[in-house]
SEKOL-740846 format. One record per residue (C-alpha): z, x, y; chain. Coordinates in steps of 0.25 Angstrom, whole numbers, plus 2048, in hexadecimal, padded with zeros to 3 digits. Each point is the difference from the previous one (the first is absolute). Layout:
residues N
SITE / Z / X / Y / A
...
//
This chain:
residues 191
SITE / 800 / 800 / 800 / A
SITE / 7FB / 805 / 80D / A
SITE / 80B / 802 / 80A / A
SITE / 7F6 / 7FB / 80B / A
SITE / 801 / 7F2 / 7FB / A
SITE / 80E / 800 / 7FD / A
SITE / 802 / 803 / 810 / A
SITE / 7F5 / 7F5 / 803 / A
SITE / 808 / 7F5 / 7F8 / A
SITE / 80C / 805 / 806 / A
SITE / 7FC / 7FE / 80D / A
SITE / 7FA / 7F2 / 7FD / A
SITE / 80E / 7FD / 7FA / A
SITE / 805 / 807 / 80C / A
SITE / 7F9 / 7F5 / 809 / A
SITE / 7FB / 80C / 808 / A
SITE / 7F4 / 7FA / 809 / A
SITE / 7F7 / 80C / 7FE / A
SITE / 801 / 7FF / 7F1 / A
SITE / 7FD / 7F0 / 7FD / A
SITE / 7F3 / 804 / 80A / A
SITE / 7FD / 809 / 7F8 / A
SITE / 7FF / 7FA / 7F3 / A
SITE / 7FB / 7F2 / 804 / A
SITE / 7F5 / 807 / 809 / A
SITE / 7F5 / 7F9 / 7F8 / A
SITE / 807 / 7F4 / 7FC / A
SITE / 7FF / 7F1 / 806 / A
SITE / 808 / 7FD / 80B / A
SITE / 807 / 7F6 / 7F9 / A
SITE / 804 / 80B / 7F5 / A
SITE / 803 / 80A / 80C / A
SITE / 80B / 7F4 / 807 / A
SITE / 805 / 7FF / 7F3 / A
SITE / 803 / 80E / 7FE / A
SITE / 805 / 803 / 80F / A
SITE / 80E / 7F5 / 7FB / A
SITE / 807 / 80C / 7FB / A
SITE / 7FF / 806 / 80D / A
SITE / 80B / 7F5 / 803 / A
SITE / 808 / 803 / 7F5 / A
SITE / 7FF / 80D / 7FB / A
SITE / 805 / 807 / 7F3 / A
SITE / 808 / 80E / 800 / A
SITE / 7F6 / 807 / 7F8 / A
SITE / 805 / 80D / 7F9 / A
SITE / 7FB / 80A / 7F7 / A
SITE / 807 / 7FF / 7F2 / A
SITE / 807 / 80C / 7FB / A
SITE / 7F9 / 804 / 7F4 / A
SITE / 7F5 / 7F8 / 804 / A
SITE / 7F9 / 7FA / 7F4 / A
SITE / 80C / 803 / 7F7 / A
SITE / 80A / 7F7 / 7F8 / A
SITE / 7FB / 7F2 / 804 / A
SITE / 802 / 803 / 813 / A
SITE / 7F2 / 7FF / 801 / A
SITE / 7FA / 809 / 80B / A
SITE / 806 / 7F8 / 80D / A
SITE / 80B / 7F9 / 802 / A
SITE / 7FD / 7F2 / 80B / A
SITE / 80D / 7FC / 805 / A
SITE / 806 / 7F4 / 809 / A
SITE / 808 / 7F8 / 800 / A
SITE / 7FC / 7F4 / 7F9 / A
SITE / 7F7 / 808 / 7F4 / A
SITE / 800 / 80E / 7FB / A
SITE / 7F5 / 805 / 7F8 / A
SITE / 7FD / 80D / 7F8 / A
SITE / 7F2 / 802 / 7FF / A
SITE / 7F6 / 809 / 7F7 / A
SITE / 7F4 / 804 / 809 / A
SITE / 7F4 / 800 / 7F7 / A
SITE / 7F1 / 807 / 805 / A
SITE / 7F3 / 800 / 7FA / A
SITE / 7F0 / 7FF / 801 / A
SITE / 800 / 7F7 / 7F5 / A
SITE / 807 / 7F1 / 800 / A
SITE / 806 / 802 / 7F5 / A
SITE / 80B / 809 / 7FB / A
SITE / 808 / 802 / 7F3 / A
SITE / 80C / 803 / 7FD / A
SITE / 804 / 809 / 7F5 / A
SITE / 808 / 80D / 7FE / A
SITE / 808 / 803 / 80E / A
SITE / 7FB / 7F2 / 806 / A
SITE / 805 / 7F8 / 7F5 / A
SITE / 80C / 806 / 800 / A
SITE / 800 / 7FF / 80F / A
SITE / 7FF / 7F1 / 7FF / A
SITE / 80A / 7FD / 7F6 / A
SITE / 80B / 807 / 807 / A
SITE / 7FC / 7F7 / 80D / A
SITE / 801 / 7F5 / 7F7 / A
SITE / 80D / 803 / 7FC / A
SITE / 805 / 805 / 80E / A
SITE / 7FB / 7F2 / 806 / A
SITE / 808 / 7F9 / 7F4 / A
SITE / 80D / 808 / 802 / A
SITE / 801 / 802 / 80E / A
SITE / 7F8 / 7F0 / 803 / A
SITE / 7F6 / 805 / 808 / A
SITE / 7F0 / 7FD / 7FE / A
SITE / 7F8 / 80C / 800 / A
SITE / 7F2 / 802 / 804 / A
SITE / 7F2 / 809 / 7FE / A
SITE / 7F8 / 801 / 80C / A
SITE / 7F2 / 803 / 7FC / A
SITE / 7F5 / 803 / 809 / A
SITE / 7F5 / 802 / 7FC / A
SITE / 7F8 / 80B / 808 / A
SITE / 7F2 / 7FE / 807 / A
SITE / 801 / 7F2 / 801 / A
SITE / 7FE / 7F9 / 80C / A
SITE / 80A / 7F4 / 806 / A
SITE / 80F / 800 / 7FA / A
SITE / 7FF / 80B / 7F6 / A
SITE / 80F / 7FE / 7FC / A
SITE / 805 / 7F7 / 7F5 / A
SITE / 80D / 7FD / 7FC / A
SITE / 805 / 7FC / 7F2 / A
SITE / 80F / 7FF / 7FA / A
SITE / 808 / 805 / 7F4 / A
SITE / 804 / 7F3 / 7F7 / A
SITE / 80F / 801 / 801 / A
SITE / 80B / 7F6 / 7FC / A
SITE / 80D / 7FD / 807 / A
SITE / 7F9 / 7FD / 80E / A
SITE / 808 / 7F8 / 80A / A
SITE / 7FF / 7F9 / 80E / A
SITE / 7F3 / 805 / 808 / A
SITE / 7FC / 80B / 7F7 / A
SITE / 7FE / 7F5 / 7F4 / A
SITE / 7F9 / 7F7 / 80A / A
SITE / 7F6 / 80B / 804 / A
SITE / 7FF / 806 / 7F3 / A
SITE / 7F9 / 7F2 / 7FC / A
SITE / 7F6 / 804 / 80A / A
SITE / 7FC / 80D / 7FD / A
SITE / 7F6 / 801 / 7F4 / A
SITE / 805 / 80A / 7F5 / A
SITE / 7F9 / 80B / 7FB / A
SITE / 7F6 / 7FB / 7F5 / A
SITE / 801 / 803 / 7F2 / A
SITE / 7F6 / 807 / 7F7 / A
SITE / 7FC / 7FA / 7F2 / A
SITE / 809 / 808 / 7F9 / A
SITE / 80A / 7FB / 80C / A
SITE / 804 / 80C / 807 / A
SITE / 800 / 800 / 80E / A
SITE / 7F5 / 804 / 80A / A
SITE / 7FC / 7FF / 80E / A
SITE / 7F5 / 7F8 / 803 / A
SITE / 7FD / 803 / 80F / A
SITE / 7F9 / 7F2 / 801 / A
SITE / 80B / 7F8 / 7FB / A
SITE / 80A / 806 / 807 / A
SITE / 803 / 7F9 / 80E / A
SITE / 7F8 / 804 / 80C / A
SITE / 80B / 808 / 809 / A
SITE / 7FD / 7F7 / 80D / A
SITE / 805 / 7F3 / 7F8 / A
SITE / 80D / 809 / 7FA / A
SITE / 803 / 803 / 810 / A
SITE / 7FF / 7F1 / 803 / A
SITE / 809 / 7FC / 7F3 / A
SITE / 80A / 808 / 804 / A
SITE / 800 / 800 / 80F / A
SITE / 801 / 7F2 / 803 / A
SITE / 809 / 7FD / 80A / A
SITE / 80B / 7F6 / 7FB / A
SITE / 801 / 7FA / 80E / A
SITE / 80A / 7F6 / 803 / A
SITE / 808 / 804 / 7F3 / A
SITE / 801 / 810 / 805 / A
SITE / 805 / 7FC / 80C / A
SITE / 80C / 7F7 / 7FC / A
SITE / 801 / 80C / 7F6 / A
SITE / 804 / 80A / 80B / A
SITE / 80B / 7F7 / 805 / A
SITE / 7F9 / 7F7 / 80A / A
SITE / 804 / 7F0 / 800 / A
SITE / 7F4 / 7F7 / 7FF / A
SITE / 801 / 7F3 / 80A / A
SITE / 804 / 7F9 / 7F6 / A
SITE / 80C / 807 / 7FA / A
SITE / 806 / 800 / 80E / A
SITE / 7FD / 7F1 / 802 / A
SITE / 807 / 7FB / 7F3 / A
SITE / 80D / 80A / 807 / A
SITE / 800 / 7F7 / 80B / A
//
């Protein structure tokens, strides 16, 4: 894995301007106002130590209300198995996301394609709760071969635009009454 697109996911995770512009250049508007949310809500995006090793992915995308370990995948074909180091890459996220009850992620992009080239797909894992388990019916699942062993397929992952807008979206009122505010109503039935 290329460390140029760990740092190019990083600073779209990073809602950092400069690098949603950059990987949503050839992209539809539509798919590039999707993509700019995360500049509102941002993740803390960190290398992981060991990167690649014993189920922490390659970045860690952290706020708030989601964490995220992430396994950065590259390649010119839109297709990639696992096997060997990979395979065992992907069991131990899967067991990491089951004991720790996060949902892990592979960030594919595929290179020299135009428009989103970025596609996001999660390990299956048991034991999920609250948002995680909600977002985790969303996100497709890395397929399975005939022998069923998993693999990337770039083109059933989820396009990285549609990902930003899933997991960017503002909770309105609901984030506000979460941070203390009263709605109208609350101080009305005091009264």
């Amino acid at each position: 894995m290329g460390s140029n697109y760990e740092r190019e996911l990083r600073a779209v995770l990073a809602g950092e301007v400069k690098g949603v512009r950059a990987v949503t250049r050839s992209c539809s508007e539509v798919q590039r106002a999707r993509a700019m949310q995360v500049v509102q809500r941002p993740f803390l995006v960190v290398r992981a130590p060991g990167s690649g090793s014993e189920g922490t992915g390659d970045l860690l995308a952290l706020r708030g209300d989601m964490c995220f370990p992430i396994e950065v995948k590259t390649s010119k074909s839109d297709k990639i198995y696992l096997s060997g180091r990979t395979m065992d890459q992907y069991r131990a996220l899967k067991v990491t996301g089951e004991k720790c009850g996060l949902l892990p992620l592979y960030a594919f992009r595929l290179k020299g394609v135009r428009g989103d080239s970025w596609r996001i797909m999660k390990v299956e894992v048991h034991g999920l709760t609250g948002k995680l388990r909600h977002l985790s019916r969303s996100i497709p699942s890395l397929p399975l071969t005939g022998r069923g062993t998993p693999y990337l397929n770039w083109n059933s992952g989820m396009p990285v635009h549609r990902f930003l807008s899933l997991i960017c979206k503002s909770d309105g009122a609901r984030s506000i009454l979460a941070n203390g505010e009263k709605s109208e109503s609350d101080h009305v039935s005091k009264l």
